[in-house]
FIVOGU-827693 format. One record per atom (N, C-alpha, C): residue in one letter; atom name; y, x, z; residue number from 1. Coordinates in steps of 0.05 Angstrom, whole numbers. Each point is the difference from the previous one (the first is absolute). Example, Ala and Ser with C-alpha at 12.3 -4.5 7.8 and 13.67 -1.06 7.14 Angstrom:
KOLLO  residuo  atomo       y       x       z  num
KOLLO        A      N    -114     264     156    1
KOLLO        A     CA      24     -18       0    1
KOLLO        A      C      24      18       0    1
KOLLO        S      N      21      -7     -14    2
KOLLO        S     CA      24      16       1    2
KOLLO        S      C      22     -15      14    2
This chain:
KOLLO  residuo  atomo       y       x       z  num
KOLLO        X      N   -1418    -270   -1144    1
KOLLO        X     CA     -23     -11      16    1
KOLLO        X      C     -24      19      -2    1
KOLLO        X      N     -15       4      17    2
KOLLO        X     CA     -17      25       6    2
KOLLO        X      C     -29     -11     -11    2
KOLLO        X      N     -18      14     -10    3
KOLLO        X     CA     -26     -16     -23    3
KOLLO        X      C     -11       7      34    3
KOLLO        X      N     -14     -33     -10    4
KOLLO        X     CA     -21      -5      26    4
KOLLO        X      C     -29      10      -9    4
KOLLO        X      N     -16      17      20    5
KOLLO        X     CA     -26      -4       4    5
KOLLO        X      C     -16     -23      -1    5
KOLLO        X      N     -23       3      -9    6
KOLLO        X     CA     -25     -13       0    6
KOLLO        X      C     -22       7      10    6
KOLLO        X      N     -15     -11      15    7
KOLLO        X     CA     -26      18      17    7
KOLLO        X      C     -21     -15       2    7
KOLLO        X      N     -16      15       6    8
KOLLO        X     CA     -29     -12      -8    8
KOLLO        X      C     -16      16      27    8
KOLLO        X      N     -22     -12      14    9
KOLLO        X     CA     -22      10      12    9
KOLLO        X      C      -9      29     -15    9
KOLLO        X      N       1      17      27   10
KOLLO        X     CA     -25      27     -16   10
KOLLO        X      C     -29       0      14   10
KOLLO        X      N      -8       5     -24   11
KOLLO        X     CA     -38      -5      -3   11
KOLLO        X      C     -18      32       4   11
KOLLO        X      N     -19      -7       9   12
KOLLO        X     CA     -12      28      -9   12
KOLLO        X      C      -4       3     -31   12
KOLLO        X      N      -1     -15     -25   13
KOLLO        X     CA      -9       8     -27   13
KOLLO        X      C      35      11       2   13
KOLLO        X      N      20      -8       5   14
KOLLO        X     CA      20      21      -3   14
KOLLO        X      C       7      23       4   14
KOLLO        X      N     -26      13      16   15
KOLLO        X     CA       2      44       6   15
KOLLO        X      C      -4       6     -26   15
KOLLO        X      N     -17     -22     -28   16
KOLLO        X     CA      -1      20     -18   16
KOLLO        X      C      15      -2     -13   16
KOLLO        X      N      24      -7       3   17
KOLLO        X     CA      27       0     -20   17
KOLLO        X      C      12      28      -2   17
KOLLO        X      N      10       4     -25   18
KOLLO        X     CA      16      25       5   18
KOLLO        X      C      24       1      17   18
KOLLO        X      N       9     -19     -10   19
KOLLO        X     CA      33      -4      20   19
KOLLO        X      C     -14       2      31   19
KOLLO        X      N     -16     -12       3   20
KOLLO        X     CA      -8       8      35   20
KOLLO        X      C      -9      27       8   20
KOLLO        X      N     -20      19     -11   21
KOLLO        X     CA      -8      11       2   21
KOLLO        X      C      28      35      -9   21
KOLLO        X      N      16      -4      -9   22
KOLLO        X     CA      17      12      -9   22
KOLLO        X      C      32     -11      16   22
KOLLO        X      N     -10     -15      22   23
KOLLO        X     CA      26      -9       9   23
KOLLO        X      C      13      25      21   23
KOLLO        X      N      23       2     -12   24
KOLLO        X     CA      20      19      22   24
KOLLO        X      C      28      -8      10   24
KOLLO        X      N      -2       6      29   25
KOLLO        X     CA      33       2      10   25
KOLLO        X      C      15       8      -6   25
KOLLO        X      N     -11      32       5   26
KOLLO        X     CA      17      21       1   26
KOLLO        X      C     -15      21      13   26
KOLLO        X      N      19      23      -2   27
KOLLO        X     CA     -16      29       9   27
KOLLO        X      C       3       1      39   27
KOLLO        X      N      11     -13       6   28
KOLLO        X     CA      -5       5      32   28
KOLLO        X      C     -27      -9      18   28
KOLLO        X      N      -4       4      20   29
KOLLO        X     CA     -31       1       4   29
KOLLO        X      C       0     -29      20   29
KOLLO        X      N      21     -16       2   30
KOLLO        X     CA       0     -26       0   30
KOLLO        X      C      -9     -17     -23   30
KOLLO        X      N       7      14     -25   31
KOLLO        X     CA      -9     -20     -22   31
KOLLO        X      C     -15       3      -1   31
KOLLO        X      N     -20      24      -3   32
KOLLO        X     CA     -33       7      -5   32
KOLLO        X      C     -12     -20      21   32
KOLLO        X      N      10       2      17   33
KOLLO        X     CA     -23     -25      21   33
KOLLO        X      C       5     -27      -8   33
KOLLO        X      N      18       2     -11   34
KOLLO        X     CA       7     -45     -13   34
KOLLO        X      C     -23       1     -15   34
KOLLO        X      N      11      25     -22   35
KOLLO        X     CA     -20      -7     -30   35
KOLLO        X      C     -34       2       2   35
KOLLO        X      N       2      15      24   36
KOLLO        X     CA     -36       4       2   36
KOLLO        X      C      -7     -25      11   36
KOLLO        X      N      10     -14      21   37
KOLLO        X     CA      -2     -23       9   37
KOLLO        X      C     -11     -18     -15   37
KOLLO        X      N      13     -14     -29   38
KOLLO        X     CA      -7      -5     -25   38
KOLLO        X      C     -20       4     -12   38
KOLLO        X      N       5      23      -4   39
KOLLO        X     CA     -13      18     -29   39
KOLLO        X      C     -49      -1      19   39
KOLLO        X      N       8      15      27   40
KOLLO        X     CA     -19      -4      11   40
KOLLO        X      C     -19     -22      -9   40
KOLLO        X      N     -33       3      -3   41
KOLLO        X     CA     -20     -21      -4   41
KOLLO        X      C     -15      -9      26   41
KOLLO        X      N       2      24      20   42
KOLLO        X     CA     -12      -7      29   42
KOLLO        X      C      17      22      16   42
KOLLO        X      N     -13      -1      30   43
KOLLO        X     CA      12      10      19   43
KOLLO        X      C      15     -24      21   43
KOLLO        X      N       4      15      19   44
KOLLO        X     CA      17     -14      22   44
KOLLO        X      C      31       2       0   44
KOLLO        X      N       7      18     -24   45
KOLLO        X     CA      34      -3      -6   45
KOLLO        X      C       3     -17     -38   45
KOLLO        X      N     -21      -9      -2   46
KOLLO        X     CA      -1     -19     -23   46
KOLLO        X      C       8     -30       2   46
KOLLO        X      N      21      -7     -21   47
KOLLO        X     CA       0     -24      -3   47
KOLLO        X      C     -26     -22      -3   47
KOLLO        X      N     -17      17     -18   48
KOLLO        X     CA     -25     -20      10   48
KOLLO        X      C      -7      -9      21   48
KOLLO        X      N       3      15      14   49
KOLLO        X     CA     -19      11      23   49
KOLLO        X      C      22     -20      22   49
KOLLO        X      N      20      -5       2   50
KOLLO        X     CA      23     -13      11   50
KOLLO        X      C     -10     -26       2   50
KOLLO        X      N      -1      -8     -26   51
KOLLO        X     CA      -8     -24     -17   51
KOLLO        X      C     -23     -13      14   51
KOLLO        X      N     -18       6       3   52
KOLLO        X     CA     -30       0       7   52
KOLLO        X      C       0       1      29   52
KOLLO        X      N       4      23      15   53
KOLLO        X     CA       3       3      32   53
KOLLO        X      C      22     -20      -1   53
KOLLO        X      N      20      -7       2   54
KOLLO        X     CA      25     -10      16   54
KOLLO        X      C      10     -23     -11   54
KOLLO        X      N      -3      -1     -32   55
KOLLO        X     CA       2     -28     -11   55
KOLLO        X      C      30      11      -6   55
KOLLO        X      N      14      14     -11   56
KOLLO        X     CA      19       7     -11   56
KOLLO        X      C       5      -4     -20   56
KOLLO        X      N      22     -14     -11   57
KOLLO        X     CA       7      -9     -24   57
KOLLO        X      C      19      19      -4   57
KOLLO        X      N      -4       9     -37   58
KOLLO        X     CA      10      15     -18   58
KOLLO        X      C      12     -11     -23   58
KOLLO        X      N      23       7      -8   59
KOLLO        X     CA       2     -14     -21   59
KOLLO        X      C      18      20     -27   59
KOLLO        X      N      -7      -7     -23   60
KOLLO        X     CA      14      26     -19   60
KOLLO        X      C      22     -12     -10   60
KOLLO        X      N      25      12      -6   61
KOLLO        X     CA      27     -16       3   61
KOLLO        X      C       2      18     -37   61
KOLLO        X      N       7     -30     -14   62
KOLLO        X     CA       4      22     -33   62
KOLLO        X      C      30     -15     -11   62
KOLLO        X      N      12       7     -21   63
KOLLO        X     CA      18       4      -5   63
KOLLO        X      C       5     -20     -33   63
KOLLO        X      N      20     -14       0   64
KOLLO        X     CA      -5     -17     -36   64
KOLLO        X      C     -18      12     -19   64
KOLLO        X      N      -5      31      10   65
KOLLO        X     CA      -9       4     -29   65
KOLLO        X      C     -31      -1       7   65
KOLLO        X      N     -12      -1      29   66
KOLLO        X     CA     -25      -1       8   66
KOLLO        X      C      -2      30       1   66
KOLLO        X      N      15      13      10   67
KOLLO        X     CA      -7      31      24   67
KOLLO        X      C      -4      -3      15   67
KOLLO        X      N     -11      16       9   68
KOLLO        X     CA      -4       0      33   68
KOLLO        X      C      22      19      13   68
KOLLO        X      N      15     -10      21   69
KOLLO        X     CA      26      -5       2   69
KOLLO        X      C     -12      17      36   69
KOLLO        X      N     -16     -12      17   70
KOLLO        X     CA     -13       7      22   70
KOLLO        X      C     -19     -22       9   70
KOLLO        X      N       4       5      22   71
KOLLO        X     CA     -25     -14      25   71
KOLLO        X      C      10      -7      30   71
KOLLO        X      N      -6     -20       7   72
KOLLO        X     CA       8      -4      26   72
KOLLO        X      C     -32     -13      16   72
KOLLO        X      N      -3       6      21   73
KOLLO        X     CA     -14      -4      17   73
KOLLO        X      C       8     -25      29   73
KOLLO        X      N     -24      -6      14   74
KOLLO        X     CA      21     -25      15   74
KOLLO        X      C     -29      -5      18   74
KOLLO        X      N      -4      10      25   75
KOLLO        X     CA     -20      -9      19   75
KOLLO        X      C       7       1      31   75
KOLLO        X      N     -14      -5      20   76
KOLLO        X     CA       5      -5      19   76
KOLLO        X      C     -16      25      22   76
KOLLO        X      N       8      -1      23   77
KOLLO        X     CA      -6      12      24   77
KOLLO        X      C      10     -14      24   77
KOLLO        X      N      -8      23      18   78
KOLLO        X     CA      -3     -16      32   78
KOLLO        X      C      28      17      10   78
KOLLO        X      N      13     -10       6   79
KOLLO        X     CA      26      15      31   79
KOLLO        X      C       1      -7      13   79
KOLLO        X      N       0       9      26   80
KOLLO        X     CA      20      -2      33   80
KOLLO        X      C      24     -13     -13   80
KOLLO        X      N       0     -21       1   81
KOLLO        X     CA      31     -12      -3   81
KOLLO        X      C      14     -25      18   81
KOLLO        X      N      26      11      14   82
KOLLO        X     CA      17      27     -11   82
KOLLO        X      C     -10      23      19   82
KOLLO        X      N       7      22     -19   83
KOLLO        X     CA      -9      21      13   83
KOLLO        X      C       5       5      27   83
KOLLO        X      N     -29      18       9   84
KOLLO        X     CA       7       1      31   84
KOLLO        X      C     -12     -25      10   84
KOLLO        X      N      -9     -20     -16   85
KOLLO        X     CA      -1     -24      25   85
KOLLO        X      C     -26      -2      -1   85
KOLLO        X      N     -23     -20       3   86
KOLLO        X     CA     -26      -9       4   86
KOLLO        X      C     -13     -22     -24   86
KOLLO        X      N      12     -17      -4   87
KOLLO        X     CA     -13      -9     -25   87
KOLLO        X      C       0       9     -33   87
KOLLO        X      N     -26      -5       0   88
KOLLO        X     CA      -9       9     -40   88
KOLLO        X      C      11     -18     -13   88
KOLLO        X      N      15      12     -23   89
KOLLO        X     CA      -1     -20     -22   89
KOLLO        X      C      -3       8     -30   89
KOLLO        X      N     -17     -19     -15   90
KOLLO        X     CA       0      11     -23   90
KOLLO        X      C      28      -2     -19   90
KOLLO        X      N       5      18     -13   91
KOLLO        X     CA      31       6     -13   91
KOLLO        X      C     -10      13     -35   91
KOLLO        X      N      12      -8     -15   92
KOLLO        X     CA       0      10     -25   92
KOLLO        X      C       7      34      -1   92
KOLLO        X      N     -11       3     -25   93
KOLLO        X     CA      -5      33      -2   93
KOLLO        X      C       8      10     -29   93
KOLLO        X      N      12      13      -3   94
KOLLO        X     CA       6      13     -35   94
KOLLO        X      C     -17      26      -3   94
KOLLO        X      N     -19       4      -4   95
KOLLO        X     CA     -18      25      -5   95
KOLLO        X      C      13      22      -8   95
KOLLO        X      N       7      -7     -34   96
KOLLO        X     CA       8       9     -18   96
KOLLO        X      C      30     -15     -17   96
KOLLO        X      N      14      11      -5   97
KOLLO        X     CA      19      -5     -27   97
KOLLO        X      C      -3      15     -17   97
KOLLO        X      N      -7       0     -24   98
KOLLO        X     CA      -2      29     -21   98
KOLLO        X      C      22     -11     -23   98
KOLLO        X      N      21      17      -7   99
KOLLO        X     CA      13      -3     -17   99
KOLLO        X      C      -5      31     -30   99
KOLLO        X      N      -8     -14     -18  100
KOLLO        X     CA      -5      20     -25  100
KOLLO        X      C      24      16      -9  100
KOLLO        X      N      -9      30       4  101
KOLLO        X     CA      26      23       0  101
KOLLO        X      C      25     -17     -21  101
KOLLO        X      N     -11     -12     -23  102
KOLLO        X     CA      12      -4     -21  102
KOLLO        X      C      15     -19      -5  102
KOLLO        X      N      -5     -16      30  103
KOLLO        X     CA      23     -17       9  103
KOLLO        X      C      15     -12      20  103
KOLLO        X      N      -7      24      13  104
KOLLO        X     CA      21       9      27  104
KOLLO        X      C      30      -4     -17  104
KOLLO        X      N      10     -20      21  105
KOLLO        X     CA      34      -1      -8  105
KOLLO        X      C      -1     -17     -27  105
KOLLO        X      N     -12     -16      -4  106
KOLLO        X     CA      -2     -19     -22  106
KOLLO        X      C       5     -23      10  106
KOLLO        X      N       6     -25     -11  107
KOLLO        X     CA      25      11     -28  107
KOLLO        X      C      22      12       6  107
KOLLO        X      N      -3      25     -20  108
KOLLO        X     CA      35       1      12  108
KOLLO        X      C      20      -7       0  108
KOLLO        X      N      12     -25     -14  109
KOLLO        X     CA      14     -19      -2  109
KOLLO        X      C      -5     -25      27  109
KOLLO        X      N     -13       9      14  110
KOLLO        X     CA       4     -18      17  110
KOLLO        X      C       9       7      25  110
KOLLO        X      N      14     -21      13  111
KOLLO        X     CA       2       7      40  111
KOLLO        X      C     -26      10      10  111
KOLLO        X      N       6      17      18  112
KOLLO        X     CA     -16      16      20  112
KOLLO        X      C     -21     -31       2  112
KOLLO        X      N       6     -26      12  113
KOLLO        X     CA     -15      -6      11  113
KOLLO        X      C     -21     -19     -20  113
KOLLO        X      N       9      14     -19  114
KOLLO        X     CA     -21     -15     -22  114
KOLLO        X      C     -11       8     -11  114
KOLLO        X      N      -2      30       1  115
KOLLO        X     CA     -18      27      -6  115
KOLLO        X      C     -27     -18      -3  115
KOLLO        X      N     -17       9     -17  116
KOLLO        X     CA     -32       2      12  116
KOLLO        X      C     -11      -3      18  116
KOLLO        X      N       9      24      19  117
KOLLO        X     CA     -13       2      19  117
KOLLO        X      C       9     -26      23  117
KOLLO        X      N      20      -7       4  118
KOLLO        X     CA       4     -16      13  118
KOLLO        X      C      -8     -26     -13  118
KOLLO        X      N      -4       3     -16  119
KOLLO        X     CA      -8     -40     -17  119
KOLLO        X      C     -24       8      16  119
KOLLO        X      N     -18      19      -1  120
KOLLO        X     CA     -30      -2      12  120
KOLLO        X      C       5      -1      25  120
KOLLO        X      N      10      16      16  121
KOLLO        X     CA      10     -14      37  121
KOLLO        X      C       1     -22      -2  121
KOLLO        X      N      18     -15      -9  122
KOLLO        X     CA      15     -23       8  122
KOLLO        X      C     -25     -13      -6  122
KOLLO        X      N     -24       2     -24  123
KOLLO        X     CA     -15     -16      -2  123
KOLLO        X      C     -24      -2      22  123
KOLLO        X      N      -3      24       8  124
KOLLO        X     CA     -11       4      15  124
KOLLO        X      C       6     -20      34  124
KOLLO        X      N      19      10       5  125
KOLLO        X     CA      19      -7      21  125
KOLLO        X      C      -3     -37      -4  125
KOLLO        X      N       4     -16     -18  126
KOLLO        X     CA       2     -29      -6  126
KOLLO        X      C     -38      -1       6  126
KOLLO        X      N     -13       8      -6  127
KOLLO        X     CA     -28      -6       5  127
KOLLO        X      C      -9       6      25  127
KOLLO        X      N      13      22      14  128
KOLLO        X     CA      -9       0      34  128
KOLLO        X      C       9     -17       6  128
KOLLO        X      N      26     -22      -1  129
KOLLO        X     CA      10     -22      16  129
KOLLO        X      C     -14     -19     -10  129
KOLLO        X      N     -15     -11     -20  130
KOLLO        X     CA     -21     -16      -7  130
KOLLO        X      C     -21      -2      11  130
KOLLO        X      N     -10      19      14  131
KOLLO        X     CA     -19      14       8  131
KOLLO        X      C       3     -13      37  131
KOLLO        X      N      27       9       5  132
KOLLO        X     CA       7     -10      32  132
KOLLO        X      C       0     -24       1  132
KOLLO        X      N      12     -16     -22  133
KOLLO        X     CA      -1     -26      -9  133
KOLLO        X      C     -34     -14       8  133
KOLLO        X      N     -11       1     -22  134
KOLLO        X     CA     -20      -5       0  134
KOLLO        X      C     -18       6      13  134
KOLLO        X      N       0      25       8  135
KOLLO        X     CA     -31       8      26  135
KOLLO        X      C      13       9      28  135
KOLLO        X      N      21      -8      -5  136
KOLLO        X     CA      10       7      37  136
KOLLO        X      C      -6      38       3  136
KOLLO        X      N       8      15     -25  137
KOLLO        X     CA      -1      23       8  137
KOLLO        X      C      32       5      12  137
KOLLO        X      N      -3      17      14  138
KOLLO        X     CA      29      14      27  138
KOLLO        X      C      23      -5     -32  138
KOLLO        X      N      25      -5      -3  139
KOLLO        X     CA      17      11     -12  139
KOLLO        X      C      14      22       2  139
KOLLO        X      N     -19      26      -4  140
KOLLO        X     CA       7      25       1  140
KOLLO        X      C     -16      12     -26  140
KOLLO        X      N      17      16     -14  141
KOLLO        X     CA     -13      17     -21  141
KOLLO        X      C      -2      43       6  141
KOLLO        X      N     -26       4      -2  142
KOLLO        X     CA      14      25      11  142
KOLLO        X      C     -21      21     -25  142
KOLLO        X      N      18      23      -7  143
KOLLO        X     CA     -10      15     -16  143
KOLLO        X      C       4      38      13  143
KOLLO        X      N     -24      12      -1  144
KOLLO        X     CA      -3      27       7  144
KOLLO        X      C      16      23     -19  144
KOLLO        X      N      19       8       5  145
KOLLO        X     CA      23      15     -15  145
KOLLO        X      C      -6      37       2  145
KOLLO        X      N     -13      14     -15  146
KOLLO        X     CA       4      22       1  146
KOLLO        X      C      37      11      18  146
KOLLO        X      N      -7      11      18  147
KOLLO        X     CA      19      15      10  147
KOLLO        X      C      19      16     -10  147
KOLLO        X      N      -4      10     -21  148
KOLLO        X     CA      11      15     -18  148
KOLLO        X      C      10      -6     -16  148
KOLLO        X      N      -7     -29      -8  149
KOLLO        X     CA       8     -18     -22  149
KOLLO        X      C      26      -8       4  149
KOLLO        X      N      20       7      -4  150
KOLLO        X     CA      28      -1      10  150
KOLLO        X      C      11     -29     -27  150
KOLLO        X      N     -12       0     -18  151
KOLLO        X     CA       9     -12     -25  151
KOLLO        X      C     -15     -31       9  151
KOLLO        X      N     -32       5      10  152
KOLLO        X     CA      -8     -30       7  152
KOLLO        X      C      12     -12      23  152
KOLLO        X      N       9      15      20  153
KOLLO        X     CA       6      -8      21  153
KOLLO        X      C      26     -16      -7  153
KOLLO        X      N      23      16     -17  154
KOLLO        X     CA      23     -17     -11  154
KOLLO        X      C      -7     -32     -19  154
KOLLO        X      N     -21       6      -9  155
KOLLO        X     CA     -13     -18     -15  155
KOLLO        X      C       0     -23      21  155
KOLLO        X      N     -18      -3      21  156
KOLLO        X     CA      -4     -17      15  156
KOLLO        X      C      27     -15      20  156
KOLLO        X      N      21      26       4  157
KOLLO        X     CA      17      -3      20  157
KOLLO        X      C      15     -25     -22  157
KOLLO        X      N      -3      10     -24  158
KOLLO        X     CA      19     -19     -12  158
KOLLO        X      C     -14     -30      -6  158
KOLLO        X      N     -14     -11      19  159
KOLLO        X     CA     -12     -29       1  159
KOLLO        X      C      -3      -2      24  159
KOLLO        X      N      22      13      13  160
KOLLO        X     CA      -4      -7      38  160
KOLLO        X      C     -30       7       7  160
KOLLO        X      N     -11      19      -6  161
KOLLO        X     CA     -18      12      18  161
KOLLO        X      C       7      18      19  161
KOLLO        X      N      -8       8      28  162
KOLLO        X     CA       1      14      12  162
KOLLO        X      C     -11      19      17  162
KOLLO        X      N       8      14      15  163
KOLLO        X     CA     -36      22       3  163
KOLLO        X      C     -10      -8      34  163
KOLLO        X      N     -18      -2      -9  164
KOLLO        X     CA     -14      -9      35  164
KOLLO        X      C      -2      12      18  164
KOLLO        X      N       5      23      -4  165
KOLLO        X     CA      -3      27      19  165
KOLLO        X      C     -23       1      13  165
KOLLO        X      N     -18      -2      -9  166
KOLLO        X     CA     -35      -2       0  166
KOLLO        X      C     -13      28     -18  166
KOLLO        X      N       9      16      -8  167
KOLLO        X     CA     -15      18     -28  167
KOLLO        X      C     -26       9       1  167
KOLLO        X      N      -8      -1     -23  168
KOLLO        X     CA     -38      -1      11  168
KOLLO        X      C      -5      24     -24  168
KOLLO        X      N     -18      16      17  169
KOLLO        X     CA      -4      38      -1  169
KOLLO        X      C     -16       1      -6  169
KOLLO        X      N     -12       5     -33  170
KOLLO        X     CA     -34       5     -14  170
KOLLO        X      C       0      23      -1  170
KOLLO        X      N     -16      11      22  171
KOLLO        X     CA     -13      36      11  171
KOLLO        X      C     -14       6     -18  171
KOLLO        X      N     -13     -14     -23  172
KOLLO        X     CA     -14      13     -38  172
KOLLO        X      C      26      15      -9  172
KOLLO        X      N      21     -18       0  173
KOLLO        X     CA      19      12     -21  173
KOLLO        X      C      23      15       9  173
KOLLO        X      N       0     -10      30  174
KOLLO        X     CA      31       9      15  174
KOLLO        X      C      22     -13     -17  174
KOLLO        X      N      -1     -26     -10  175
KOLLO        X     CA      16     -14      -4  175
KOLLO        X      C      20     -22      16  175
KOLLO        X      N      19       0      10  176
KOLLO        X     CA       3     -21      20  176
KOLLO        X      C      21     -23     -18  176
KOLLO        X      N     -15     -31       6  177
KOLLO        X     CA       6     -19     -15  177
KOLLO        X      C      19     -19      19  177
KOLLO        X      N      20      -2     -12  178
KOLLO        X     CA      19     -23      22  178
KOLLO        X      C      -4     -33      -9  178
KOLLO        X      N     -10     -17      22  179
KOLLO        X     CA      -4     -21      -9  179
KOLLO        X      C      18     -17       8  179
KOLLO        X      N      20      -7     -26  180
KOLLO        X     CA      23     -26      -9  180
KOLLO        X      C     -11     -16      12  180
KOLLO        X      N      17     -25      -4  181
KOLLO        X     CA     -11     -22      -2  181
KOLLO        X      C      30     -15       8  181
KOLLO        X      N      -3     -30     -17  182
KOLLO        X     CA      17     -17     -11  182
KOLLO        X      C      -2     -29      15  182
KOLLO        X      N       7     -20       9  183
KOLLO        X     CA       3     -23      17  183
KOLLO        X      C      -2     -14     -23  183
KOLLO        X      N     -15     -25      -3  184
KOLLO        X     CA       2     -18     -30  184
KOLLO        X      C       9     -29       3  184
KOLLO        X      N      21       3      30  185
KOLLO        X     CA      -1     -37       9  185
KOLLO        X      C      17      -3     -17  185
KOLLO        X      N      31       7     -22  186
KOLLO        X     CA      14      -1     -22  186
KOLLO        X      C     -19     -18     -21  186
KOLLO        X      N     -16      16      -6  187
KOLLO        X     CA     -16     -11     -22  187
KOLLO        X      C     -17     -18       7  187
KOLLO        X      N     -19       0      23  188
KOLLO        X     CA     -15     -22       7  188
KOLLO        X      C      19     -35       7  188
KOLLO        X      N      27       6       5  189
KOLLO        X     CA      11     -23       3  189
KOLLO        X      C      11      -4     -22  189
KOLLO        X      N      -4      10     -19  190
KOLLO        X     CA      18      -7     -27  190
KOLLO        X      C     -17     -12     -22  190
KOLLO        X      N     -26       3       6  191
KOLLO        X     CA     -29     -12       4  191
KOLLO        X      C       1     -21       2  191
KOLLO        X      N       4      -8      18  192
KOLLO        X     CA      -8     -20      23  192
KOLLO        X      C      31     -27     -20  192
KOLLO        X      N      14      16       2  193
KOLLO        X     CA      24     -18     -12  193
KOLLO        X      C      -1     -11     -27  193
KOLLO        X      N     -19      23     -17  194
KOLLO        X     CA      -2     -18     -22  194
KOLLO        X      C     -20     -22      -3  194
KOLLO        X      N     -17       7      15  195
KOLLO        X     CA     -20      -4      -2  195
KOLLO        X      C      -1     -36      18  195
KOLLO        X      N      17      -6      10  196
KOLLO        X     CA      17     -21      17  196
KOLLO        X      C      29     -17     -19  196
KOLLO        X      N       3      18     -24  197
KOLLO        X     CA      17     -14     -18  197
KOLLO        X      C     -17      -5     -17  197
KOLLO        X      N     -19       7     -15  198
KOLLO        X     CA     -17      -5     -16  198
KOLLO        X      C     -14     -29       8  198
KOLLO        X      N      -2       3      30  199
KOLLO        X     CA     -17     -29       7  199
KOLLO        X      C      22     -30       4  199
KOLLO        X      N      16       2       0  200
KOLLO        X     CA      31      -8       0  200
KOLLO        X      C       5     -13     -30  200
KOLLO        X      N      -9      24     -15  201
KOLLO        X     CA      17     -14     -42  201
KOLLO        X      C     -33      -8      -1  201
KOLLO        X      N     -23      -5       7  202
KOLLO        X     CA     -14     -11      -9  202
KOLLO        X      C      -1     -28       0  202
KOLLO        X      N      19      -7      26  203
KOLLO        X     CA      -6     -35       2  203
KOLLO        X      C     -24     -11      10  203
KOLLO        X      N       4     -28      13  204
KOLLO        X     CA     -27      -6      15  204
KOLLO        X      C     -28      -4     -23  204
């Protein structure tokens, strides 16, 4: 059985942690932009700064022994949805996933889909359909994928994400970002079902 995460809200008194401030992916220049994301105290590519402008929730994902294990992110935006057509809708957003170099592929005793990284998706993923649930946001989740990122993109494909064929071109960096995105009516009705048995074993 794969050790579950525990997560907690991230704060601004948490930039002065070392584990935050020393947090790493990895050496590719996709990770450097997770970890600065984080690590950042201001700016417009800051989690603060997310937090504050957009109302983005962060949260730090740690491990039995209380490591910090990573971070997942979870906010919203506006789309043409479905694409091509005329109405806006607001749809959930994954900013960031940051997983700590040191536990990429952890546990390793576990299935792929119980990795780390995926306990934080999936957690992630269960709180956007709460979200559709409760505030009538679109049940769509969509996250901005480095192009190059051949490893996140597998990452995502493996929770039925798929690519929109939308890719959006930042002329600062000459980066081009492909934006996923995932359908959440699975989970929003599975929601809805417990949440309809629960009212059921309560009795009048």
């Amino acid at each position: 059985m794969a050790r579950l995460l525990t997560k907690r809200s991230f704060t601004s008194e948490d930039l002065a942690l070392a584990e935050i401030q020393q947090f790493q992916c990895g050496p590719e220049r996709w990770d450097g932009e997770v970890a600065d994301w984080i690590e950042s105290p201001s700016g417009p590519k800051s989690a603060l700064h997310d937090m504050g402008a957009y109302r983005t929730e962060v949260w730090l994902y740690l491990d039995d022994q209380g490591e910090l294990v990573g971070f997942g992110s979870l906010g919203q935006t506006t789309y043409t949805w479905p694409v091509g057509g005329k109405k806006k809708e607001p749809v959930n957003l994954i900013p960031f996933i940051g997983i700590h170099e040191k536990f990429k592929g952890e546990p390793k005793d576990a299935a792929r889909d119980d990795k780390y990284a995926y306990q934080i998706l999936d957690d992630l993923l269960a709180c956007a359909a709460e979200k559709s649930v409760v505030s009538g946001v679109y049940a769509l989740i969509v996250p901005n994928v480095d192009g190059e990122n051949g490893r996140a993109i597998n990452f995502y494909q493996n929770r039925d994400f798929f690519d929109l064929e939308i890719p959006r071109f930042e002329k600062t960096t000459g980066i081009t970002y492909i934006r996923m995105a995932r359908y959440l009516d699975d989970l929003v009705k599975q929601l809805q079902e417990d949440s309809a048995d629960g009212q059921d074993s309560a009795g009048p």
